[in-house]
N, C-alpha and C positions, 0 to 999 in steps of 0.2 A: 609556396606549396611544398612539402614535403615528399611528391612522389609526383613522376612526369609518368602520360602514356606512350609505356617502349614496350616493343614487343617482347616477351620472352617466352621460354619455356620451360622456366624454374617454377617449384610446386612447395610452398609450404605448408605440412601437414599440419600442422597449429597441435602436435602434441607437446612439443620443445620449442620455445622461442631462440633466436640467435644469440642470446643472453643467456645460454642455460646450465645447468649445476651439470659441475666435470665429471659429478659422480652418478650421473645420469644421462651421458650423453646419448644422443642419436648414432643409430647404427647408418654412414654417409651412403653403401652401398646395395641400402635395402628403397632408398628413396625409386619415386615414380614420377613419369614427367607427363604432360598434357597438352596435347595438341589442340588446334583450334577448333577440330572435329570432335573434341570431347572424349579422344580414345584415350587409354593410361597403355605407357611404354613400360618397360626398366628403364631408368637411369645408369648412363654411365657411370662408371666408379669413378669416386672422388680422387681428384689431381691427374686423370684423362681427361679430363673433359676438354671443350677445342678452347684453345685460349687460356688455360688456367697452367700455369705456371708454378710446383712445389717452391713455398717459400723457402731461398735456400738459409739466410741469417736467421739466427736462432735470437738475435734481439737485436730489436731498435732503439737507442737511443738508452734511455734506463729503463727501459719494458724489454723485459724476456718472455717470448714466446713460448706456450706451454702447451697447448692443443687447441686445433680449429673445431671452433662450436656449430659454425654452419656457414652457406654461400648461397648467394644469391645469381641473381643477373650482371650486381656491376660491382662485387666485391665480397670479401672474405671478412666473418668475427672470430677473432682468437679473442683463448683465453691469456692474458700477459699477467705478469706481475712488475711491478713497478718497483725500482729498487733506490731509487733517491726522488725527491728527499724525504719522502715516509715509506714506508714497505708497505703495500696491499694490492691486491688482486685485481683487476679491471680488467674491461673488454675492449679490443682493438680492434677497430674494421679500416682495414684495408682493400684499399682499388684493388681490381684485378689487372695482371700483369697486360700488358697490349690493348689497354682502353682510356688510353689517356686523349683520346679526343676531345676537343669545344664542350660538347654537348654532356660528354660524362663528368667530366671535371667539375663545368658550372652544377650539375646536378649531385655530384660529392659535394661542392662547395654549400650548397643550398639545406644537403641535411646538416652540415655541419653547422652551419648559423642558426638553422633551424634550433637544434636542442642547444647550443651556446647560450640562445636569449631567453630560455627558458628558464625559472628559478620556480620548483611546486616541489612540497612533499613525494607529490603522488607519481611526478616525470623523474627519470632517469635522467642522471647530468654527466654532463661532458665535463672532461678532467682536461685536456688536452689536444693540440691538431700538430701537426707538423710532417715532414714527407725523409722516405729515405732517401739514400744517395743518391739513384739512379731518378729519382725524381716520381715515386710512387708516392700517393698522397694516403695518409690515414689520421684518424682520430681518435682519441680514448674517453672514452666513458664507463660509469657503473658500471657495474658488474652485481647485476642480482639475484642473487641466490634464492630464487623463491619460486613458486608454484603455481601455474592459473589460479584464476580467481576462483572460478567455477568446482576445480579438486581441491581446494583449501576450503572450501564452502562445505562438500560434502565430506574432506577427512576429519576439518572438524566440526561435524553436524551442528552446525551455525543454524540457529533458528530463521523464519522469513524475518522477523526484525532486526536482526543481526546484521543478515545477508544487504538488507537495505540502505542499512547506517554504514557499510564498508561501499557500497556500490553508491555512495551519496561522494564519500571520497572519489572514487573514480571520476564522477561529472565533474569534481571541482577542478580535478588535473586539466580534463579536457576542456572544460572552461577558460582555465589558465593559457593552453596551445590556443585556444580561438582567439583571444585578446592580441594574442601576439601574432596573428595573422596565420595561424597554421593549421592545419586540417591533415587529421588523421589520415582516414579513408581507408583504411583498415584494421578498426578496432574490435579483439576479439579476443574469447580467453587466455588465448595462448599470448597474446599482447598484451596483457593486463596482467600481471604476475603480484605476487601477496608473500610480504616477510613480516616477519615476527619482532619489533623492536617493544623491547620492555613488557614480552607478552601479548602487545598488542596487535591487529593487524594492520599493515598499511600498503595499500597498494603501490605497483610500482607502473609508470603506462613505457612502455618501450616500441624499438621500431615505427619512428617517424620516418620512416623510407628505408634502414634497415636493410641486410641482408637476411634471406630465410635460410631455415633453418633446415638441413636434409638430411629427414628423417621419414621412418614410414608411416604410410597415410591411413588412416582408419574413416569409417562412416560419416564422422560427426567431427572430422577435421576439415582444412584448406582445400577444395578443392583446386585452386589455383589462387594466385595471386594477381599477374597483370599477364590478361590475353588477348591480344591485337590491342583497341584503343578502351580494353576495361583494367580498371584499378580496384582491386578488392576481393573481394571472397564469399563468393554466392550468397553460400548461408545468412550472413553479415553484411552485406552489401545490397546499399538502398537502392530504393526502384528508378531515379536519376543516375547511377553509376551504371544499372544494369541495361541504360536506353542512351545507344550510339546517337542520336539525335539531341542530347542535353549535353552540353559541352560548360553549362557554368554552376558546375556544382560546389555546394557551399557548404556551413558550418551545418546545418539539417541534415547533411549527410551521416554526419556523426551523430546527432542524436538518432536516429537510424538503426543503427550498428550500436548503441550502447542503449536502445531497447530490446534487440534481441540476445543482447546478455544480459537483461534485466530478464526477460523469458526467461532463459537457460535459466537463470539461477532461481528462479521461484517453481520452475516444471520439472527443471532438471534435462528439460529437451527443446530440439530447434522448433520455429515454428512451422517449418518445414522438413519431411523426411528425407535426410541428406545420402541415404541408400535408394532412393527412389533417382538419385539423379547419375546414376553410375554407369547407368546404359546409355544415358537421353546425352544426347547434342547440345552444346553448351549453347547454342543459339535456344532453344527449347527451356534449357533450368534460366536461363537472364529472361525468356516472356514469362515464367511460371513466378521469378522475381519481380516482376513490371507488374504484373495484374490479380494473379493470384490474392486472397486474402487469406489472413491466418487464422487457424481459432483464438479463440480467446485463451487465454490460460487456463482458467477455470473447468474449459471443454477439453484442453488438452491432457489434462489430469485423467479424466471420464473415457476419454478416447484409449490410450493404452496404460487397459488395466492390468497387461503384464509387471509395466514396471511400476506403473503408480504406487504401488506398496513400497517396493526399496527408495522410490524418489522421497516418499514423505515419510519413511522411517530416517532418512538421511536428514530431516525437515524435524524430528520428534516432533512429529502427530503422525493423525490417521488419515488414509486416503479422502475420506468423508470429510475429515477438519480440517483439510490441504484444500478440497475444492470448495468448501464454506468459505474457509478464508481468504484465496483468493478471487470468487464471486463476490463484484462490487466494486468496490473503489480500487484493487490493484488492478483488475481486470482493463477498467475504466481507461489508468494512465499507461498499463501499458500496450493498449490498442493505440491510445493515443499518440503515443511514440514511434509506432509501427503506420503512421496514414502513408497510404501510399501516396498521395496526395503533400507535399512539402510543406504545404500553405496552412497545412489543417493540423499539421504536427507542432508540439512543443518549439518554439522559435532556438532555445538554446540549450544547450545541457544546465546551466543554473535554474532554468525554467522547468526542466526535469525535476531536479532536483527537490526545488521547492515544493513543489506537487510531492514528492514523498514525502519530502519533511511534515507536509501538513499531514499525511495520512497518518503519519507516527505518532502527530502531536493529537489525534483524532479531531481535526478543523474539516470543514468541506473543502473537496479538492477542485481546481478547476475543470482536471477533464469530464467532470461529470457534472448533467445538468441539475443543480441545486434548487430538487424542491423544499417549502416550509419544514414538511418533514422529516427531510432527509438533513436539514439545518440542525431540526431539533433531537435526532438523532445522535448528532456530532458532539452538539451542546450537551448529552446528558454521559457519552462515552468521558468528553473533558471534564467535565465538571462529576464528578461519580457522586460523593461526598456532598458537596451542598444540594446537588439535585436530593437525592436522598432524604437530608434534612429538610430540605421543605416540601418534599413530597409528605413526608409524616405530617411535619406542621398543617398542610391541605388537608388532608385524611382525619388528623383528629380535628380541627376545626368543622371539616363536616360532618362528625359522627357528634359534635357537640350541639352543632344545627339540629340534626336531625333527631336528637334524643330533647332537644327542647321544644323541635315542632311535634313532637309525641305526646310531651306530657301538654303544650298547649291547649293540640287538640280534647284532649285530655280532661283538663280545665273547664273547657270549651261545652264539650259532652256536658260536665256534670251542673255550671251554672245554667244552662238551658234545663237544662230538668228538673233544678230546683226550682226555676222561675215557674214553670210549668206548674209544679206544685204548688208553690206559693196562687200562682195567680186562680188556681180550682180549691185551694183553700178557702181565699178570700169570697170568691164567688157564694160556698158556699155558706162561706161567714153573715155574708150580707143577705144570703136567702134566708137563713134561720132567725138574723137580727130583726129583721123586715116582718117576719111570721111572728114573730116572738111579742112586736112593739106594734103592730098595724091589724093583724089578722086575729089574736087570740085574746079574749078577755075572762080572768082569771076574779071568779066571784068567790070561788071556798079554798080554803086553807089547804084542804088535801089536795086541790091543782097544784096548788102553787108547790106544795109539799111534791109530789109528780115530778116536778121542772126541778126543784132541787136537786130531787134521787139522781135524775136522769143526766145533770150537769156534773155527779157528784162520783156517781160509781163505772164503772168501765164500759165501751161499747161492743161486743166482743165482733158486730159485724164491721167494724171501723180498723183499721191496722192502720200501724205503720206511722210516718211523719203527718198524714193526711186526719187520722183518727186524733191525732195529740191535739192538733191545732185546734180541729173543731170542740173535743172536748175543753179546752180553754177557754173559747172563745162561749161554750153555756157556762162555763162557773162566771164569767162575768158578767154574763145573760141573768143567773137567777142572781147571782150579788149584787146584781144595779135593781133588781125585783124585789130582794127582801129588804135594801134600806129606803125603797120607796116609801112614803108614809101609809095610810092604811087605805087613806082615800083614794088615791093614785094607784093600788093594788086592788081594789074593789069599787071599780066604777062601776056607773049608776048605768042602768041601761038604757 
């Protein structure tokens, strides 16, 4: 473990990390300290305080001392510079003078192995351990010159997908410290720091038990670090850290704490208002951590619409397309990340992790329950292009059904109507044939002469297909009459 519970009264305001740029250090004598009662003192000025002893050497070893960056409970970060065997700049934390007890020692010994066996882009590396004369221990590492994650985010208005592809780095760092047995337990902006190599951004994770930083405290920083047997920082710290009665907190702790920097950096705010806890009893903000629930993101945007604006101009969108966008699937994993419940949370930060990746790659994510359509949702966000093409190929396929069951019908219509026809043709073919051969007998020439005409010249009360036919049907009426012989044309009676 990287941090044991010691009591202190040291406060880091999470605007500066113990790592932080010489050209923006913390002012040490504006710091504030916090009692267990939750009231804020002044801080003694730095190098009074009881126990702390101005370092008198100006270097140790091939590190020269250039200014202290911050102190904690059980030791000091200078910035050094290292003069053999390569020249560059790094961080030195040194014990404090008069603390060389069992229990401090083994606990400097512990951060120091702690980042030694680390080897991640994303973590800070130790360069060096070794002690001075008098028998003061310290170690050297990084020195990173770079900015929370969270002010890098917004100075360089980093889109929500952006934001996510950097904070995916993040879980893989802490990923990395959980393999190797180590547990933050304090993972927060001001811990998570972002430099610029080749352009790009890469997070940096610092203060694996670390000294803090003493600097002054604003709303939406540290309000304390470790008091009596808590380890962490309200705002950020799980509801297992925040309950005196759980003593086996584990790798869920962290994923915890790097979902309420997933909040921050999608809202731009805690899930909690960290001014609302400036009056209350730190017994009070650790039950409102324990039980409390947060809004969703989505609501948090809706809820203060003072800042919503600059949060999601800082996002390039509109407060409307900030809470569209994160209603849904972000909302989803990062409530999920935040259960208060341990059991119900993300098992790992790779676990985390993945659940974004899927959201980016537009797949169904786990925190959310996967209905058909919210599958086929995903399926048409991935696939844009072939869904598209065969959406067309559906659509003219059935505008070619349907313009063929048209003209069927169509079809359909018109051969019934001719049948109709034909069949009151015939009818009446066979009524006239019948009259013609059974019923009329034709004794003088000018009958017969009658039947010709009337076979021969127009009907004008007959139209149409109906008139045609019949008139056909007498021309072969009187032509099967006039090559009868004569006999047969004038029967006997």
């Amino acid at each position: 473990m990287s941090e044991v519970n010691k009591p202190t009264k040291d406060i880091n305001p999470g605007t500066s990390p113990a790592q932080a740029d010489s050209s923006a250090l913390p002012n040490p004598h504006s710091a504030a300290t916090l009692d267990t009662s939750g009231l804020a003192s002044p801080a003694p000025p730095a190098g009074s305080a009881a126990g702390l002893t101005p370092v008198e050497r100006k270097s140790l070893g091939p590190y020269r001392l250039i200014q202290k960056l911050g102190e904690g409970g059980m030791g000091q970060v200078w910035l050094a510079e290292q003069t053999e065997p390569v020249r560059r700049q790094v961080a030195l934390k040194l014990i404090k003078v008069g603390m060389y007890d069992d229990a401090v020692l083994k606990r400097f010994q512990s951060e120091r192995q702690s980042l030694a066996i680390m080897d991640h882009p994303s973590i800070a590396k130790v360069f060096d351990a070794g002690s001075t004369p008098d028998g003061q221990p310290y170690f050297v590492m990084e020195y990173v010159q770079g900015v929370p994650i969270t002010d890098f985010c917004d100075q360089k208005r980093l889109s929500i997908r952006e934001r996510l592809a950097l904070f995916i780095k993040v879980c893989e760092g802490v990923q990395h410290a959980h393999l190797k047995a180590i547990i933050h337990r304090d993972l927060k902006p001001a811990n998570i720091m972002v430099v610029e190599v080749d352009g790009k951004p890469v997070p940096r994770i610092i203060d694996f038990g670390l000294a803090k930083a003493a600097s002054p405290q604003t709303a939406d920083e540290t309000m304390l670090t470790r008091v009596g047997s808590f380890v962490g920082t309200p705002g950020y710290m799980s509801p297992e850290q925040a309950d005196p009665s759980v003593h086996d907190v584990d790798t869920r702790a962290d994923v915890y704490s790097l979902g309420v920097v997933l909040y921050v950096l999608l809202t731009g705010s805690l899930p909690f208002d960290p001014k609302k806890w400036l009056n209350k009893p730190i017994h009070e903000v650790l039950r409102q951590v324990r039980e409390d629930e947060p809004p969703r993101p989505s609501t948090k945007i809706g809820m203060e619409k003072k800042s919503s604006s600059a949060n999601a101009e800082m996002r390039r969108m509109q407060p409307r397309q900030l809470v569209s966008l994160l209603h849904g699937d972000l909302d989803w994993i990062t409530m999920r990340a935040l259960e208060k419940d341990r059991a119900r949370r993300y098992g790992t930060p790779s676990d985390l992790a993945a659940d974004i990746t899927r959201y980016l790659d537009h797949q169904p994510v786990v925190a959310r329950p996967a209905s058909a359509g919210y599958r086929l949702q995903k399926y048409v966000r991935r696939h844009p292009i072939a869904t598209a093409v065969a959406t067309g190929l559906v659509m003219l396929i059935g505008a070619f059904v349907a313009v063929q069951g048209v003209q069927l019908r169509r079809t359909k219509v018109e051969r019934d109507r001719a049948n109709r026809e034909r069949d009151r043709a015939t009818r009446i073919t066979d009524f006239m044939t019948g009259m013609f051969n059974g019923s009329m007998y034709f004794t003088q020439t000018r009958s017969f002469s009658v039947i010709v005409r009337l076979g021969t010249e127009p009907l004008p009360q007959w139209s149409g297909r109906l008139g045609r036919v019949a008139r056909e049907h007498l021309r072969r009426c009187s032509s099967d009459l006039w090559t009868r012989p004569a006999s047969a044309r004038h029967p006997q009676p």
